[in-house]
Every structure is written in structure tokens, then in C-alpha cells.
BAFI-3210 file (N, C-alpha, C; in Angstrom, 3 decimals, decimal comma, padded with zeros to 6 digits):
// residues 186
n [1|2|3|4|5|6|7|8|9|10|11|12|13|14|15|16|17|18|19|20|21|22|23|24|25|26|27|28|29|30|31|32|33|34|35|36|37|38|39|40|41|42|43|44|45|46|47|48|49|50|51|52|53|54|55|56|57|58|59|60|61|62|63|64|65|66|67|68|69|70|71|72|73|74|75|76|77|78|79|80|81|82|83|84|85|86|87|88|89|90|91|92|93|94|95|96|97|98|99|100|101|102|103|104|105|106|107|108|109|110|111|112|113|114|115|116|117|118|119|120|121|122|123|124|125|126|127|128|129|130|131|132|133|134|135|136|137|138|139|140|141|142|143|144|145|146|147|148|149|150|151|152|153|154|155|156|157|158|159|160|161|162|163|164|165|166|167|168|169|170|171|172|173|174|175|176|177|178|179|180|181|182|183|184|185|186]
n.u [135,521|138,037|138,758|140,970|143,220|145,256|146,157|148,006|150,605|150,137|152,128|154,726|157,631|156,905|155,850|154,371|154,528|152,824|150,110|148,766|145,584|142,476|139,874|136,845|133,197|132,270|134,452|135,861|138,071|139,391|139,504|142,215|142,213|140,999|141,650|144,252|144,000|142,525|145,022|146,182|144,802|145,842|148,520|149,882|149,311|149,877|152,357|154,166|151,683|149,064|146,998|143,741|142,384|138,846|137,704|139,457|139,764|141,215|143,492|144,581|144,389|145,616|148,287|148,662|148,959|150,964|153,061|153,852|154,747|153,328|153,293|152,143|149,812|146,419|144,927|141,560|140,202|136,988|136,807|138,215|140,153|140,656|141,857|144,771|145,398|146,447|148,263|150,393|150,803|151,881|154,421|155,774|156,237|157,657|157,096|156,622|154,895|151,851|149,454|147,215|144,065|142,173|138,721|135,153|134,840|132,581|132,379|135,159|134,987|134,062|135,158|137,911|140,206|141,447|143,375|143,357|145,038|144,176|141,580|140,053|137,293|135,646|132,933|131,610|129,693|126,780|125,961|125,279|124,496|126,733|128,375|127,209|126,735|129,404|130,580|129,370|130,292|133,086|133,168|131,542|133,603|135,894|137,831|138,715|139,817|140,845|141,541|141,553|141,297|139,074|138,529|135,248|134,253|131,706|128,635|127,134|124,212|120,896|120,301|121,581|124,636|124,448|126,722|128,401|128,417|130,614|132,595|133,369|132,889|135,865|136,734|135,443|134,061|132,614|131,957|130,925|129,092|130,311|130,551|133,274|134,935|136,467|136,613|136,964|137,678|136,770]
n.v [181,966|180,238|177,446|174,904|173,310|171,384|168,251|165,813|163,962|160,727|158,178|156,351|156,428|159,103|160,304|163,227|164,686|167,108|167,472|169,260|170,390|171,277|174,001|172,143|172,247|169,141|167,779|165,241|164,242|161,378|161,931|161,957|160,912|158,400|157,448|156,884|154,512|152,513|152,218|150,689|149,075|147,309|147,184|144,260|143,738|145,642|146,076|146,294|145,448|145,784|148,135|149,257|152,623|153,313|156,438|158,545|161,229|163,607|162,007|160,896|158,813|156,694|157,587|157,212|154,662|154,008|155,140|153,265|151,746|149,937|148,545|149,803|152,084|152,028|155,307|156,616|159,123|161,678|164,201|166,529|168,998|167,791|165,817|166,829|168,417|166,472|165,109|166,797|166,850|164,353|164,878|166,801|165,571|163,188|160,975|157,958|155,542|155,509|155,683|158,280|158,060|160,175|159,943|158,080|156,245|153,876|153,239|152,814|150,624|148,965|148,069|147,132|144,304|144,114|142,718|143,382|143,614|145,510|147,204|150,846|152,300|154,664|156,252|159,736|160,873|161,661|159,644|156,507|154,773|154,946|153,587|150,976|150,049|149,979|147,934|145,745|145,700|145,467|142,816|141,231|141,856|140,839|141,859|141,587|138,940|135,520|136,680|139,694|142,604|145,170|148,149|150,031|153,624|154,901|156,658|156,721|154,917|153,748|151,139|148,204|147,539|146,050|143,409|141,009|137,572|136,292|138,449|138,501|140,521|141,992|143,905|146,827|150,219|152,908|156,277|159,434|160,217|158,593|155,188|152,667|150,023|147,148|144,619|141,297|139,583|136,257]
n.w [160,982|159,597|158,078|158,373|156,376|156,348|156,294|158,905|157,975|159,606|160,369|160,121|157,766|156,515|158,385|160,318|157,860|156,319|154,787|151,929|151,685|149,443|150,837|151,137|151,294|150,244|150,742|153,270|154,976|156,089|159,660|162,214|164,778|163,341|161,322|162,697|164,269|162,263|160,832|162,606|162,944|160,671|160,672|160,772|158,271|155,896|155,376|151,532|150,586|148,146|147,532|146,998|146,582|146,710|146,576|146,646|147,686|149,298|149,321|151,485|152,578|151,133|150,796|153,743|153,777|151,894|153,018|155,506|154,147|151,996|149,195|146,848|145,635|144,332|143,593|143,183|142,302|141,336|141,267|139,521|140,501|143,079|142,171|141,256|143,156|144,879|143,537|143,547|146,188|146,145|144,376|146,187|148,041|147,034|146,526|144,499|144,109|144,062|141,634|140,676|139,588|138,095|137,813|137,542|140,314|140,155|137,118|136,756|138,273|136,920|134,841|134,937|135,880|138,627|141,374|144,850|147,844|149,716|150,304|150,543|151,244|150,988|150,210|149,812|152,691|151,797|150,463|149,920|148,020|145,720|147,951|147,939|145,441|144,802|146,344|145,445|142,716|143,361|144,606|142,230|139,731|140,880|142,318|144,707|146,821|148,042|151,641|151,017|152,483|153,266|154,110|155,437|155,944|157,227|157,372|160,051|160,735|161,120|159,717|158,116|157,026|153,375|152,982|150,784|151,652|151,863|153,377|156,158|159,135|160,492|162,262|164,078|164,513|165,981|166,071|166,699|164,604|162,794|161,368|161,040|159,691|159,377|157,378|156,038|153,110|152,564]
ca.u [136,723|139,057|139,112|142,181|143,005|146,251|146,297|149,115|150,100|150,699|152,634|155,292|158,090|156,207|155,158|154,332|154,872|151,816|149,283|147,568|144,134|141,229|138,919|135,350|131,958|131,844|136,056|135,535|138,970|139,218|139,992|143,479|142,154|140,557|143,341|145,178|142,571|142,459|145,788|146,686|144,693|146,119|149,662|150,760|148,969|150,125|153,882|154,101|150,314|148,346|145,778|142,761|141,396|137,733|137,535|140,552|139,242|142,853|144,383|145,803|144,429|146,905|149,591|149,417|149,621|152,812|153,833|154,014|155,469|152,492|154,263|151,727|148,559|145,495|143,585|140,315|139,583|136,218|137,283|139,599|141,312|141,398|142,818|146,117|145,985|146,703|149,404|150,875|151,169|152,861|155,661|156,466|157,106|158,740|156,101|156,202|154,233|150,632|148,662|146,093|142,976|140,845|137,539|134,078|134,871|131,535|132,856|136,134|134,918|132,990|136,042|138,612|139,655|143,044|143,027|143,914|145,103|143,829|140,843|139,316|135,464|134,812|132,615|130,445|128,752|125,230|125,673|124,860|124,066|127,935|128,935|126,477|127,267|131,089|130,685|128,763|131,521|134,208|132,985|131,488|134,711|136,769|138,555|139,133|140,942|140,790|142,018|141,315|140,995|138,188|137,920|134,462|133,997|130,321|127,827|126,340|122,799|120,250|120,069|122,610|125,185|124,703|127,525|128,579|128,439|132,059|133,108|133,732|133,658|137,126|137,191|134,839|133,921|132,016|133,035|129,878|128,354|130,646|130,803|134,063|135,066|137,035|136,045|138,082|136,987|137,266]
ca.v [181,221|179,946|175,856|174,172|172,936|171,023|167,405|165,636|161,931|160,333|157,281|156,139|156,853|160,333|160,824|164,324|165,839|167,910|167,451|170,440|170,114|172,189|173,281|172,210|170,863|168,040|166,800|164,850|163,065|160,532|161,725|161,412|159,424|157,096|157,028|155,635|153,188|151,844|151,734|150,466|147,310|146,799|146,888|143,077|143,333|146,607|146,042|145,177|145,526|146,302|148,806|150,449|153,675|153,898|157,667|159,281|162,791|164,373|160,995|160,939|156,993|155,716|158,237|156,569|153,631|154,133|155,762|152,613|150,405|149,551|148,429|150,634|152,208|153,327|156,150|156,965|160,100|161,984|165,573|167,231|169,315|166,845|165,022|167,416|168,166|164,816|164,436|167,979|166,669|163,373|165,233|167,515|164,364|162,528|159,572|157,636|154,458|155,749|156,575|158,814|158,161|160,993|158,836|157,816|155,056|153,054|153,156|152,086|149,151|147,889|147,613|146,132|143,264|143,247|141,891|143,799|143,163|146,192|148,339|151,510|152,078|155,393|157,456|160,479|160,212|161,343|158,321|155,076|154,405|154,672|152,352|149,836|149,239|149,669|146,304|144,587|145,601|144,622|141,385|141,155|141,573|140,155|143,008|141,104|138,055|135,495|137,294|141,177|143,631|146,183|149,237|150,783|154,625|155,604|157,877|155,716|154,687|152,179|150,519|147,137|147,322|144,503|142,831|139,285|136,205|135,925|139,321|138,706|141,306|141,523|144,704|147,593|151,468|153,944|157,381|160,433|159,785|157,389|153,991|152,561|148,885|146,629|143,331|140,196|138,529|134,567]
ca.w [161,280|158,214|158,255|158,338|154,911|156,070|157,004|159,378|158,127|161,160|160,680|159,145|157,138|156,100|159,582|160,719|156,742|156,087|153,412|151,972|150,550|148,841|151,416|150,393|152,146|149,965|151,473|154,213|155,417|157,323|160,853|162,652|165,169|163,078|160,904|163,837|164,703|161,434|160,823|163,806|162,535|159,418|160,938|160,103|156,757|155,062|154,374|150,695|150,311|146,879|147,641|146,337|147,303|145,379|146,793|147,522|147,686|149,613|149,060|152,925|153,227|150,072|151,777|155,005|153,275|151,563|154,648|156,213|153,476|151,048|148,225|145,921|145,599|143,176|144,580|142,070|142,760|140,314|141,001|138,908|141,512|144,376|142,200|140,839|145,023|145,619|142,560|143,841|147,435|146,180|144,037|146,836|149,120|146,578|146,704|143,143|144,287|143,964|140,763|141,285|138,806|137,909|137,071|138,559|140,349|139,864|135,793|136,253|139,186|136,053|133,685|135,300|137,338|139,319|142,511|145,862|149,365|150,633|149,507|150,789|150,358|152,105|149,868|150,540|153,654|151,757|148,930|150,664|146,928|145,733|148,299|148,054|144,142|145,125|147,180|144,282|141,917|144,403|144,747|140,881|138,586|141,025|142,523|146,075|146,543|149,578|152,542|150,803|153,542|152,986|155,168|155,238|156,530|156,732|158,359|161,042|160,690|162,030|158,593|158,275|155,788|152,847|152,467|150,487|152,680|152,014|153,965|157,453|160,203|160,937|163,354|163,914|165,588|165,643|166,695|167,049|163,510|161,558|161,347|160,314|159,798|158,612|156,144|155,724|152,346|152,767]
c.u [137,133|139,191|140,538|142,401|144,769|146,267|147,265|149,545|150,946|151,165|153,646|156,455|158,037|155,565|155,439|154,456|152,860|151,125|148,503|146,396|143,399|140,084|137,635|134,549|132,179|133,455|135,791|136,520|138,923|139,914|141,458|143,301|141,346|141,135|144,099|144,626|142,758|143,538|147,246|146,345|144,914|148,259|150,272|150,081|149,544|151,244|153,736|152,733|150,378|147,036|145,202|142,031|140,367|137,666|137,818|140,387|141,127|143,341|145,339|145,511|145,839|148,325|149,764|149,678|150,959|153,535|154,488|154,190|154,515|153,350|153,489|150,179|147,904|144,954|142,778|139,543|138,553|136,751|138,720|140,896|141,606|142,343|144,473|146,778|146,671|148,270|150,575|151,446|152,363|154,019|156,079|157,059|157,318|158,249|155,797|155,389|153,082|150,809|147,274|145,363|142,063|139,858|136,796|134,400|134,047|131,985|134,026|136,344|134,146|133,841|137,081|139,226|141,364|142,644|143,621|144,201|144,321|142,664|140,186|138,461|135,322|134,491|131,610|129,835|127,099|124,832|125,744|124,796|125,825|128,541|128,450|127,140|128,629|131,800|130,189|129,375|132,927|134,796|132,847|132,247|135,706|137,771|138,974|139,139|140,960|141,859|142,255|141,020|139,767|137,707|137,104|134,524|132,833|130,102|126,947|125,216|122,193|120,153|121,088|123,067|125,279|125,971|128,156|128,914|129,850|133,147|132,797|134,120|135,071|137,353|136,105|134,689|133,328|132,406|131,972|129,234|129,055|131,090|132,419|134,658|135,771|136,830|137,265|137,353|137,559|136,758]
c.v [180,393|178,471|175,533|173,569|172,155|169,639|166,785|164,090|161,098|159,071|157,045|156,424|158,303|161,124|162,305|165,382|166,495|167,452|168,490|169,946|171,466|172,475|173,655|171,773|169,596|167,223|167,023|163,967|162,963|161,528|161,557|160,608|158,411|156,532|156,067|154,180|152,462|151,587|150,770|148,416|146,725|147,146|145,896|143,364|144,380|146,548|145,064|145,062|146,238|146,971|149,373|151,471|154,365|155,167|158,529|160,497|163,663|163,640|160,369|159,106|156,445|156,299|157,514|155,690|153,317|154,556|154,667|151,049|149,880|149,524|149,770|150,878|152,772|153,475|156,960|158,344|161,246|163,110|165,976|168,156|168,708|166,797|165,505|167,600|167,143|164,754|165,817|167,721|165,006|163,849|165,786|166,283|163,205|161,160|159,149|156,450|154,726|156,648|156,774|158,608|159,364|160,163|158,607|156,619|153,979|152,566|152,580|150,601|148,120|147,178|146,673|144,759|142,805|143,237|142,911|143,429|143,931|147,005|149,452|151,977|153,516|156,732|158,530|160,142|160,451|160,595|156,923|154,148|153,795|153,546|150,894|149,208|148,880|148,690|145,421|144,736|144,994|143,449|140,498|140,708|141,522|141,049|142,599|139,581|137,071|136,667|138,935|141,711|144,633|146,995|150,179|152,277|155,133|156,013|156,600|155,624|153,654|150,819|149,522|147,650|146,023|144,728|141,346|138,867|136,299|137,130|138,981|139,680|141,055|142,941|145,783|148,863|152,189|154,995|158,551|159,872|158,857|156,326|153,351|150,913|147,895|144,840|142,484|139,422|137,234|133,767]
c.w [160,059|158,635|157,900|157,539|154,721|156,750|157,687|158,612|159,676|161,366|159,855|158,267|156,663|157,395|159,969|159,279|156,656|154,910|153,017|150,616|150,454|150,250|151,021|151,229|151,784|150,334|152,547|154,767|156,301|158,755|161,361|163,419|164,567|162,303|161,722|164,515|163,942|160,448|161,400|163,795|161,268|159,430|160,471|158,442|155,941|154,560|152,953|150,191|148,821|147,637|146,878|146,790|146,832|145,383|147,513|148,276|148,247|149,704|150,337|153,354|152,567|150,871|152,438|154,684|152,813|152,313|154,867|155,207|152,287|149,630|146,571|146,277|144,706|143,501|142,914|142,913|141,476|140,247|140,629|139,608|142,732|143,608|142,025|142,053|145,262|145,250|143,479|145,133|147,294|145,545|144,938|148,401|148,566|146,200|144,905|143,001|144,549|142,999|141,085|139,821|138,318|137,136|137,969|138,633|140,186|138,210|135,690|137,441|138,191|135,234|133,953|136,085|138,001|140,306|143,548|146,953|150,258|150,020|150,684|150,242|151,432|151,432|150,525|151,590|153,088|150,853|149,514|149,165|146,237|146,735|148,031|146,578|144,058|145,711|146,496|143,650|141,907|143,756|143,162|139,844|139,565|141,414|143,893|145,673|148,150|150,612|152,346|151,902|153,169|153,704|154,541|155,980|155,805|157,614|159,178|160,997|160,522|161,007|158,392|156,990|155,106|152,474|151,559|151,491|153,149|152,840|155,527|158,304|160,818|162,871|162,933|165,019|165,192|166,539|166,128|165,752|162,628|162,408|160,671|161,091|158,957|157,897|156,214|154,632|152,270|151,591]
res [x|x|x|x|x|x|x|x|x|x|x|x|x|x|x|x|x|x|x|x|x|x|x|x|x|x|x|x|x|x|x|x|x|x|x|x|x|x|x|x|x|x|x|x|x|x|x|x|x|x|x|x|x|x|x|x|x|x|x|x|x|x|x|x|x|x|x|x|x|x|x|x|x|x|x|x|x|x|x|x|x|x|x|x|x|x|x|x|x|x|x|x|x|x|x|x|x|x|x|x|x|x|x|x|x|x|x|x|x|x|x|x|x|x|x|x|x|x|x|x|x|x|x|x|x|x|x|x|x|x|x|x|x|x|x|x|x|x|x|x|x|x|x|x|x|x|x|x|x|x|x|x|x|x|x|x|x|x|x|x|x|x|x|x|x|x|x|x|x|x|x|x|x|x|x|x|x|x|x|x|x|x|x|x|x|x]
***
């Protein structure tokens, strides 16, 4: 049976256009319903938002984002053909308010330091390792900002996620194996 290699975005301005991606084991997007879940709680905050997306892979988080008004986004994506996917799916829907990165994001969370409203953290589900430093970098060079948003998507397991003091559970779910949650840095 042939996988489905076309995502929906489901909100928004862009709502219902199609996204086509690569299909691979290692692309793992987010979900539609958790998409809706988790954009469902970032409703008052997203218009106008600065986001970051450490690991875009088919880029459909920053999408929905701009979908729904995000004034811009940078999605860091390592692979070379996500990433042209990504760029390929934003010229054909016209989208000029997200640059897509090709780069390991751990390398470029070391270099710079602008500030975001919104970040997404949802790498690999078998690198626990990538996220963990991706929340010490975050926090580190200053890449969140009071009241930063930070939605996690991980593989659920019995093990606590560290986080800085200063991240506040803001909202959370789990859904058969992932965990997915959202941060308020104070």
C-alpha cells in the first residue's frame, strides 16, 4: 500500500490547500488532529507572532502558522530535499513570510540570538538528545523572551522532560505514543 505523501493545512487563510511532501521513515508530521489541538491553543497568541520551527522537516507547523496570521517564520530544516519541498510548496501557495534554513539546528541554536514569540521543538522521535540541547540553547543564547510559547512534540515515555525553572506548563496531551505540550517561558 503507497503512503500518502500529501498533507491538508487545516486552518486558516490556506485552509484545505494541500502540501506535498517526500515520503520517508525518518518524516514524521505532526498529525491533523494535533495540529488542531495545538493550534487551537495558540489562537489569541499567533496573530503577528515571530516563530521558530527548530525542525521543520515538511514545514506544515510554520504553514499553519502563517495560515493563521503569524507575521513570519524560520523553519531550520537539516535535509536538503525537505527542505527545497518545503520552499517548492511555499512558491506554489504564494507564501513569502517564511525562510526556510537548510542547517543543523543544534549549530545554528549556538550562533544566534533573536528572540521569538513562538517556537517549535518537535524533533525526531528517536533523539531525546536533539531536544534536550535544543532547550539548553533556547534558553542559553537567549532565543525566548518573557511570555515565549514553546510547543514540544515527543514520543511519550516514563522519563520527565528537563526543562528551565522558568518554563511553565501552559497546556498539555498525549495521544497513543506522543506527548505534546505547550511551555510558557516567564
Amino acid at each position: 500500500m503507497k503512503k500518502k505523501n500529501i498533507l491538508r493545512i487545516i486552518g486558516g487563510k490556506f485552509k484545505n490547500n494541500k502540501i506535498h511532501i517526500k515520503h520517508s521513515k525518518k518524516l514524521r508530521p505532526t498529525p491533523n488532529y494535533i495540529r488542531e489541538t495545538l493550534f487551537n491553543w495558540l489562537q489569541q497568541y499567533i496573530q503577528d507572532s515571530k516563530c521558530l520551527d527548530c525542525f521543520a522537516g515538511s514545514g506544515i507547523l510554520g504553514i499553519e502558522a502563517v495560515s493563521r496570521n503569524a507575521k513570519y517564520v524560520t523553519s531550520l530544516e537539516i535535509n536538503k530535499k525537505n527542505t527545497k519541498k518545503i520552499k517548492k510548496n511555499l512558491n506554489r501557495l504564494k507564501i513569502k513570510n517564511i525562510k526556510v534554513i537548510c542547517i543543523n539546528t543544534i549549530n545554528w541554536l549556538k550562533k544566534k540570538k533573536n528572540q521569538y514569540d513562538i517556537i517549535f521543538l518537535d524533533p525526531p522521535y528517536n533523539n531525546s538528545i536533539l531536544l534536550k540541547k535544543s532547550i539548553i540553547l533556547l534558553e542559553k543564547n537567549k532565543w525566548t523572551k518573557k511570555n515565549t510559547l514553546i510547543y514540544i512534540e515527543k514520543k511519550m515515555v516514563k522519563k520527565k522532560l528537563k526543562v528551565p525553572k522558568n518554563w511553565i506548563i501552559k497546556k498539555e496531551k498525549n495521544s497513543k505514543n506522543i506527548k505534546y505540550s505547550i511551555y510558557l517561558r516567564k
